[in-house]
N, C-alpha and C positions, 0 to 999 in steps of 0.2 A: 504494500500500500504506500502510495505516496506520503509523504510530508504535507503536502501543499496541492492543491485542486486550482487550475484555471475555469471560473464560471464567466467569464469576461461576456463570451460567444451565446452563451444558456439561454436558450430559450424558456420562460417562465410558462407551464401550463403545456407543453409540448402535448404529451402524450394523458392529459386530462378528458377524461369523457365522463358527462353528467351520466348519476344513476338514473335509470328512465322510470323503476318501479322498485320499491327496497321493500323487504321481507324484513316484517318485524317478528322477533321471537315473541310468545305468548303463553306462558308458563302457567299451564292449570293443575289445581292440586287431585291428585290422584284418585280420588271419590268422582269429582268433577269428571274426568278423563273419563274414567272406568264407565262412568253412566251414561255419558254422550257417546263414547265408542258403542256402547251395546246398538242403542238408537242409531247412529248412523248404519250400523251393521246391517241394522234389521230391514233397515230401509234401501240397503245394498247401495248407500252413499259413502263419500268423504268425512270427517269429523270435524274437516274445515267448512263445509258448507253446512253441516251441521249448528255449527256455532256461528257460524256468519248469519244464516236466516233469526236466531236467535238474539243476536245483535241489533241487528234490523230493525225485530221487533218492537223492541225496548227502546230503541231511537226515535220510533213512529211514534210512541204512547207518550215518552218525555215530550215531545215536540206539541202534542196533544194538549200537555196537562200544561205545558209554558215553560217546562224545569229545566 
C-alpha cells in the first residue's frame, strides 16, 4: 500500500447509482411469525403479502378514524 494517494484527477460520485427500491428488515416476534406463516400457508401465499394486506388495513381505519 502506498504512503500517499493522488485524488487530484477523482472523480466525486463516479460509480454512484441511486437505490431505486430498499428492503427494509422487519423483525417479528416468533408467536407473531409462527401465526401469520400458518395463515399464509393455508392460503398457499407469501407471509409478506400476508402482512402487507394486514398493514393496509390498519392504514385504511387510522386514516378513517383521523389518527
Amino acid at each position: 500500500m502506498k504512503k500517499e494517494y493522488d485524488f487530484s484527477k477523482a472523480e466525486q460520485g463516479k460509480f454512484y447509482r441511486p437505490i431505486e427500491k430498499l428492503e427494509v428488515p422487519v423483525y417479528l416476534d416468533k408467536e407473531i411469525k409462527a401465526f401469520f406463516s400458518k395463515k399464509a400457508a393455508a392460503k398457499r401465499t407469501g407471509l409478506e403479502k400476508i402482512v402487507n394486506t394486514i398493514l393496509r388495513k390498519e392504514m385504511e381505519m387510522l386514516k378513517e378514524i383521523g389518527a
